[in-house]
C-alpha positions as CSV (number, residue, x, y, z in Angstrom):
1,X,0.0,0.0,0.0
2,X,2.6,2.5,0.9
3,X,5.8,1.4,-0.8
4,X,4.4,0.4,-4.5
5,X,3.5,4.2,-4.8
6,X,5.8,6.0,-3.3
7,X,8.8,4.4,-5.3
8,X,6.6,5.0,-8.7
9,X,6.3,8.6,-7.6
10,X,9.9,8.9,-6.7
11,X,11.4,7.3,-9.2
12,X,9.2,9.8,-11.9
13,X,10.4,12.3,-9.9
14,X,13.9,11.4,-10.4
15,X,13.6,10.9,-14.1
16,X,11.8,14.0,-14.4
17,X,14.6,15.8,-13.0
18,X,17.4,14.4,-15.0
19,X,15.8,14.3,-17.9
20,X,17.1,17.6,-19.3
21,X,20.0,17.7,-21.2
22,X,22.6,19.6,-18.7
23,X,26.2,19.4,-18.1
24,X,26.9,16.3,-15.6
25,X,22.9,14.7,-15.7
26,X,24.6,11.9,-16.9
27,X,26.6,11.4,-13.4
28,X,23.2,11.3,-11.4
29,X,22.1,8.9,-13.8
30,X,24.9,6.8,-12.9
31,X,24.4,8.1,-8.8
32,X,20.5,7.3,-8.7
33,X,21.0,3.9,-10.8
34,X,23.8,2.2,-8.3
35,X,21.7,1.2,-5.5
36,X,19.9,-1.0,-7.8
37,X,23.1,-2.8,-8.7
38,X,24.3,-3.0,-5.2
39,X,23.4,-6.3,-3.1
40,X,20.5,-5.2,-0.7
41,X,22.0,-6.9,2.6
42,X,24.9,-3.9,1.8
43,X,22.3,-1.2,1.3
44,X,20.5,-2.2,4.6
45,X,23.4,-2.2,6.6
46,X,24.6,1.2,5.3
47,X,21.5,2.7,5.8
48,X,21.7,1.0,9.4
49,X,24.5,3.1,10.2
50,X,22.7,6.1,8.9
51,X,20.1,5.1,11.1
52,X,21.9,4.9,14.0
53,X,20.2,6.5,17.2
54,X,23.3,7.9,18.2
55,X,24.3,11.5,17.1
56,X,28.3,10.8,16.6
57,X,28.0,7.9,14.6
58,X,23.9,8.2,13.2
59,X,24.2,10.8,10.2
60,X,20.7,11.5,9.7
61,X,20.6,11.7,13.5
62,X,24.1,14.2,13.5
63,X,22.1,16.0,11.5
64,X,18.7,16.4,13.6
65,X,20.9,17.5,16.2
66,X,22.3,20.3,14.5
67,X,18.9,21.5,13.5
68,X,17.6,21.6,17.3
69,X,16.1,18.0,17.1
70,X,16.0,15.6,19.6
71,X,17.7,12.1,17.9
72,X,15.1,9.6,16.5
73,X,15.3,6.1,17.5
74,X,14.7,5.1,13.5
75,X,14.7,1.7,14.0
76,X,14.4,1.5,17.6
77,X,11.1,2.9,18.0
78,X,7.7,1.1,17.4
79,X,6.2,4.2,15.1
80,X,9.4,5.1,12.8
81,X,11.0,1.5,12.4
82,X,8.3,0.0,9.7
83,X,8.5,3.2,7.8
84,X,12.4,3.6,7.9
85,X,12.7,0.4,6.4
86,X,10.2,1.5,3.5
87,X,12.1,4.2,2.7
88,X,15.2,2.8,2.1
89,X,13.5,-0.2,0.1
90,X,11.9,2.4,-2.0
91,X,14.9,4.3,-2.5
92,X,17.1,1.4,-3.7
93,X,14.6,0.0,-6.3
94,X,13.9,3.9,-7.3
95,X,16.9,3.6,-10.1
96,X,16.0,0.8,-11.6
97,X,12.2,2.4,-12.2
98,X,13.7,5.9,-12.9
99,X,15.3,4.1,-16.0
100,X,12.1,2.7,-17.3
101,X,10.7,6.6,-17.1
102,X,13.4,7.4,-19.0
103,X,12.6,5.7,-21.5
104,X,9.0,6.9,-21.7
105,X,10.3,10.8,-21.5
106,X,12.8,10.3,-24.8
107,X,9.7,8.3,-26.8
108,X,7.5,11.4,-26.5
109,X,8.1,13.5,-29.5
110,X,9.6,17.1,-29.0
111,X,7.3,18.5,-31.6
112,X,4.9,18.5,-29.4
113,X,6.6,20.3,-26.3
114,X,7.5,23.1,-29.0
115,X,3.4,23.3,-30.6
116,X,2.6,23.9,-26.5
117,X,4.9,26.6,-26.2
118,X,4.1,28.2,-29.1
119,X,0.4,27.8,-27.4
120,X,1.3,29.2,-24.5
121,X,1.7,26.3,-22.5
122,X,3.9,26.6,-19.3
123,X,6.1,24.2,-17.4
124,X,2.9,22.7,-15.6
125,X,0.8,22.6,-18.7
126,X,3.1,20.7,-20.6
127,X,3.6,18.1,-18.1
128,X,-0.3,17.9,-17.4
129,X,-1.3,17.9,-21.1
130,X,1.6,15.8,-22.2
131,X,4.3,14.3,-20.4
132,X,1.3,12.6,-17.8
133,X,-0.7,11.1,-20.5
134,X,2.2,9.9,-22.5
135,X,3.6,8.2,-19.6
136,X,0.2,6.6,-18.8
137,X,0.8,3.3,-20.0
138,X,4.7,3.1,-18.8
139,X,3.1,4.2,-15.0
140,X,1.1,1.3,-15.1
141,X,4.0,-1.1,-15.8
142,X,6.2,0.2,-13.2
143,X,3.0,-0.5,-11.1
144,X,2.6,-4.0,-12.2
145,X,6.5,-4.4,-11.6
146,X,6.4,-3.6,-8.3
147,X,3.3,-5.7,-7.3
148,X,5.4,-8.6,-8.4
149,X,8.3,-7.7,-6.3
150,X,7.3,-6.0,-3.4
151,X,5.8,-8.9,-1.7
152,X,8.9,-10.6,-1.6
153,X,10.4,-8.2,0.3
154,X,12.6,-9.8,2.9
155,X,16.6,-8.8,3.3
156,X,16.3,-5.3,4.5
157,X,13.4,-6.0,6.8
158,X,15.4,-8.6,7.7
159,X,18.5,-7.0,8.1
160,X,17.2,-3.8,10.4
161,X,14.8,-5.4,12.6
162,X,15.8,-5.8,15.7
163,X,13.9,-7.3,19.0
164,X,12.6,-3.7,20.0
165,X,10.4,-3.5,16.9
166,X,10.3,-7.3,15.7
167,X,6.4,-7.0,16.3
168,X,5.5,-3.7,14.1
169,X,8.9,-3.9,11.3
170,X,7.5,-7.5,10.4
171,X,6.6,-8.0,6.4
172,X,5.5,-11.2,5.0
173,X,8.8,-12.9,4.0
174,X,10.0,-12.6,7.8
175,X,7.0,-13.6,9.5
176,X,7.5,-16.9,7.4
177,X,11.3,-17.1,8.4
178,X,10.6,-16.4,12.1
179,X,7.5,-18.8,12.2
180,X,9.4,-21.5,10.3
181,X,12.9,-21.3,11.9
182,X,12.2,-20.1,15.8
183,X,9.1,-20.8,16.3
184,X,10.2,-24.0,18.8
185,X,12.2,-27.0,18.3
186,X,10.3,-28.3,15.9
187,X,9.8,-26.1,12.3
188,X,6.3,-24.9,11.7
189,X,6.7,-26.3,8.1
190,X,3.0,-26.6,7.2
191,X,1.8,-23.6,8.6
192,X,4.5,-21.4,6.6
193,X,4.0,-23.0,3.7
194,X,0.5,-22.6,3.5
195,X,1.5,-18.7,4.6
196,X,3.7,-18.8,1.4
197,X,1.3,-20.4,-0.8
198,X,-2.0,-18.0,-0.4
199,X,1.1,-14.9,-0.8
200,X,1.8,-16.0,-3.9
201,X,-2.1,-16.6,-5.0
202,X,-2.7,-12.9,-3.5
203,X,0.2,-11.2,-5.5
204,X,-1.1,-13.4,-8.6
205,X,-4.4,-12.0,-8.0
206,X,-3.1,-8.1,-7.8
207,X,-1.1,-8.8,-10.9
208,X,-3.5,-9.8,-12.8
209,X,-6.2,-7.2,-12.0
210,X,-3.7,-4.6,-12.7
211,X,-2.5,-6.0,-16.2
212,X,-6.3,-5.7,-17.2
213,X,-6.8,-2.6,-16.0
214,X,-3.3,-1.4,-18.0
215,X,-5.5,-3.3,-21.1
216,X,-8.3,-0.6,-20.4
217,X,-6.2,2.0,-20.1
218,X,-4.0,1.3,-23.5
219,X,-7.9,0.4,-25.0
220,X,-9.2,3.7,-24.1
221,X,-5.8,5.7,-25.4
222,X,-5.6,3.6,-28.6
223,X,-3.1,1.7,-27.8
224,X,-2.6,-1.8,-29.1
């Protein structure tokens, strides 16, 4: 509910503003695309020691404290740990989308930027009247992309829980692991597989509503 579309929003964002052709975009490219490549257990851990409730060693906490703040127990506290972690997941897989909005920016044709200027159009306009409906269809693929992954998040929920917030920083893929693996001496196979079993049928089921409604939506645009 909350990841899905906050990375489509960010990573639009992001491709939105690199898309112009200025001296050095081509470094942020290569900037915003890297988490992407980078193994996940190394991103959580990194953004563990950015998280780190101390001020001297926690940047994002240095940083509070310089502003006046008091520091934020991130992952230490019930009401921040769930969404620290969905942050940083939707910040890593934010590249990988920004490319495919890339894509969808260079395939819309300039002439029509340069008819809305003539026109009148401003920045606003043109993103409103164009850009938004052009990207239409490549939106709803990043959508569907995500259903299918996000599901299976597990490593860096994994990775930054802790026993302070095991209760409220729990997704799907380490409820399975705890009930499976320390959930007494004996594994609770049945139980977790069955847990695994109606996931996949749910994200099957989200996948496939979505890829008709993106048949709708190319339908009603004239799309084939």
């Amino acid at each position: 509910v909350v990841v899905v579309p906050f990375q489509c929003i960010l990573a639009l964002l992001l491709a939105l503003l690199i898309s112009s052709r200025r001296k050095g975009v081509s470094v942020f490219r290569a900037a915003y695309f890297s988490p992407n490549i980078t193994s996940m257990v190394v991103v959580a851990i990194l953004w563990s020691v950015l998280y780190n409730p101390n001020p001297s060693t926690g940047l994002l906490n240095a940083f509070l404290t310089k502003l006046g703040f008091a520091p934020c127990g991130f992952l230490t506290d019930p009401k921040t740990s769930m969404n620290s972690i969905i942050f940083m997941s939707a910040w890593q897989a934010a590249g990988y989308q920004m490319m495919i909005f890339l894509a969808g920016l260079q395939a819309i044709p300039g002439d029509q930027y340069e008819a809305a200027s003539i026109d009148g159009a401003g920045r606003w306009n043109k993103m409103r009247f164009i850009t938004f409906p052009a990207l239409a269809n490549t939106m709803l693929t990043v959508f569907i992309l995500n259903l299918a992954k996000v599901m299976n998040l597990f490593e860096s929920a994994f990775v930054l829980q802790n026993d302070a917030v095991l209760g409220t920083a729990n997704v799907l893929e380490t409820y399975i692991y705890y009930q499976t693996f320390n959930s007494g001496a004996i594994p609770n196979y049945g139980y977790t597989t069955a847990i695994g079993l109606f996931k996949s049928l749910v994200g099957c089921v989200l996948v496939l509503v979505c890829n008709q409604w993106s048949k709708k939506v190319r339908e009603g645009r004239g799309i084939v």
